[in-house]
Structures are given as structure tokens and as C-alpha cells.
C-alpha positions in Angstrom: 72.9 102.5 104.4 76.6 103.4 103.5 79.5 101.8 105.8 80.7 105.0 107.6 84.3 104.9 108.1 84.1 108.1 110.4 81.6 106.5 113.1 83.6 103.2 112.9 87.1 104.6 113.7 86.4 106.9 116.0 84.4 103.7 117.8 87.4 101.6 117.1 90.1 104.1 118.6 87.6 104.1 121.8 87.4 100.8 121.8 91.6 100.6 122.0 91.8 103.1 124.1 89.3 101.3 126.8 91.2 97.8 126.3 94.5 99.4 126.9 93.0 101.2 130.2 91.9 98.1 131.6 95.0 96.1 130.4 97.8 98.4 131.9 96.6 98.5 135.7 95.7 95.1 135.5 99.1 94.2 134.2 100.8 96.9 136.8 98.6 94.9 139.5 100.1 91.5 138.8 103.6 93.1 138.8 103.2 94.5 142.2 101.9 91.0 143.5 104.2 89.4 142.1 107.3 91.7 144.2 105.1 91.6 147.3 105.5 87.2 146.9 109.0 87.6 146.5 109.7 89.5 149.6 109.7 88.0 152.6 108.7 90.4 155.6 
């Protein structure tokens, strides 16, 4: 069975895509956290 490059990188660019969709709001989570700790209410 051949390696097919067209399978993988469409799997691969998925793959990126869903890391950086989890990554971003989680990052965007933490930031907002973080300026709700620093003010004082």
C-alpha cells in the first residue's frame, strides 16, 4: 500500500486547524482571567 500524500495532508491541515481552535479560546480564556485578577471591584 503506497504512502498517500493527499490523505495525509489534508489529515494533517485538519489536524492544525483543530489544535489551533482549541488553543486560541483557551489562550483568550486565560487572558481574560487574568484582567478580571487584576481588577479589584
Amino acid at each position: 500500500m503506497p504512502f498517500d500524500y493527499v490523505t495525509w495532508s489534508i489529515w494533517l491541515v485538519g489536524f492544525v486547524i483543530l489544535v489551533v481552535w482549541i488553543y486560541v479560546p483557551v489562550k483568550e480564556i486565560r487572558k481574560l482571567l487574568a484582567d478580571r485578577k487584576k481588577q479589584p471591584e
